[in-house]
N, C-alpha and C positions, 0 to 999 in steps of 0.2 A: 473265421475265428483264428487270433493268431496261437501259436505252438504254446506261449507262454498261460494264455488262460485255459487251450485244452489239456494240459498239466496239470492246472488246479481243479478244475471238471473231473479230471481223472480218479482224483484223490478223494472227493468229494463223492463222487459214484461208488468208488472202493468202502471207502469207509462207510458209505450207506447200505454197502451188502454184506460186509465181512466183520464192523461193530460190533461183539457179542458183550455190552456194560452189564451182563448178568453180577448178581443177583439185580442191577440197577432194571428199570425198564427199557426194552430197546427203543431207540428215536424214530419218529415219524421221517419223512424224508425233508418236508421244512426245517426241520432242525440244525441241519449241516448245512452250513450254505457258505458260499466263495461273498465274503465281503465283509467293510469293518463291523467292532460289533456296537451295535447302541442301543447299551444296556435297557434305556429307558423306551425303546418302541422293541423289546424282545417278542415275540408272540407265544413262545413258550416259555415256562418257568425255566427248561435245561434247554442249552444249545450252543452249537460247537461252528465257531469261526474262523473259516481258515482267510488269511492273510496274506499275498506277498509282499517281499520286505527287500531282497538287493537279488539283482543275477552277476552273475560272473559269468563270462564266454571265452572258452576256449576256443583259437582252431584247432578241429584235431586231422582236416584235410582241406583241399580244395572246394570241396563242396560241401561238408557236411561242419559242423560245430557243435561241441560237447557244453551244454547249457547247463548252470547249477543257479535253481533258485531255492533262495532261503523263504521260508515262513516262517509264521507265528501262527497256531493253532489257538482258540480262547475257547475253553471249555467255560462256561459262566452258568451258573445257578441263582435262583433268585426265590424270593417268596416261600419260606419252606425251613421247616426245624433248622438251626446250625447245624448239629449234630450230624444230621443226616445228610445237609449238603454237601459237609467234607466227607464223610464217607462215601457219598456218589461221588463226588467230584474226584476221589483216587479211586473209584472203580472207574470210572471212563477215562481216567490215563491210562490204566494198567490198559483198557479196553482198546486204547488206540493204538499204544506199542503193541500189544497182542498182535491186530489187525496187519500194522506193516510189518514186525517178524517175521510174520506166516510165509508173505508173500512181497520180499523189498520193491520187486518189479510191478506191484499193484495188477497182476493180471497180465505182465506183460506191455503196458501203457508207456512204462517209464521203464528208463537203463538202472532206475533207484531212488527209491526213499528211504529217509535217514531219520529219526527221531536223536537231537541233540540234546538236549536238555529240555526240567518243565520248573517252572517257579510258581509255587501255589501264592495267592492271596485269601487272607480273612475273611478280609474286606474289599468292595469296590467301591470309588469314593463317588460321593454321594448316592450311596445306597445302603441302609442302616442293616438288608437282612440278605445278603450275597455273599458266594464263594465263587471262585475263579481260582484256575491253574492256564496259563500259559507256556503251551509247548513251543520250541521251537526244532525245528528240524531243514533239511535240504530235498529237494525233490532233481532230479538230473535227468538228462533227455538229449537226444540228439536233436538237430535242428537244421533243415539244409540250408546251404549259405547261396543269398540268390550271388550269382557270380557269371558276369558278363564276358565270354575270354576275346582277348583282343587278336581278333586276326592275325595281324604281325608275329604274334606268339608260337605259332603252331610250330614245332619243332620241324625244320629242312626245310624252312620256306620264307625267306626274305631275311633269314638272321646272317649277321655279318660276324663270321668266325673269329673269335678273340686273339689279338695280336696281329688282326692283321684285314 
């Protein structure tokens, strides 16, 4: 499994133990799941999609790389009063920033999660009775860099002293 999706496994484990969308009901563990969302085969009325969207790679040495992936979270609600889906629907943001506050390191999994922004919708189009809020945040990780060193290299041994 590469580093990049046990990152999003991570997140998705986390937020499936540490979740508390009270007064909302907590989520079954189908609920949260690593992939796009579509809307129209949900299997539950409420459920939380986490996305990834761009990485960025640092080196931050020889071996190791400091990785920052962006998501998108979709909290999406469907079939069910307005009223009440926008109220659940900012109780499981509150629920989710809650969750990574607690703990940015998720357990320890990750060097950090970040919650940047969320932009609620009304509506999702073509569906007459949905709410959705879309989080996006970064999730960061070390990563080690496969790295082959070339024998030539090895410091006092075949290098030809500069100037000369």
């Amino acid at each position: 499994m590469s580093k990049e999706f046990e990152a999003l496994v991570a997140l998705r484990d986390y937020l499936r133990a540490y979740l508390d969308p009270a007064p909302q009901p907590a989520l079954a563990d189908g609920q949260i799941v690593v992939e796009y969302p579509d809307v129209d085969s949900m299997p539950y009325a409420t459920m939380v999609y986490i996305v990834p969207e761009r990485e960025d790679v640092e080196q931050s040495s020889m071996t190791m790389s400091r990785v920052t992936l962006a998501i998108t979270m979709y909290v999406i609600l469907k079939n069910q009063q307005m009223a009440t889906m926008i109220q659940a629907a900012f109780d499981y943001l509150a629920a989710v920033q809650n969750a990574i506050n607690k703990d940015r390191t998720l357990g320890g999994s990750l060097a950090e999660c970040e919650i940047n922004a969320a932009e609620f919708y009304p509506a999702i189009v073509g569906l007459t009775n949905s709410v959705g809020i879309e989080i996006t945040g970064t999730i960061t990780y070390e990563r080690t860099t496969i790295y082959y060193p070339d024998d030539n290299l090895v410091p006092g041994e075949g290098l030809i002293p500069i100037g000369g």
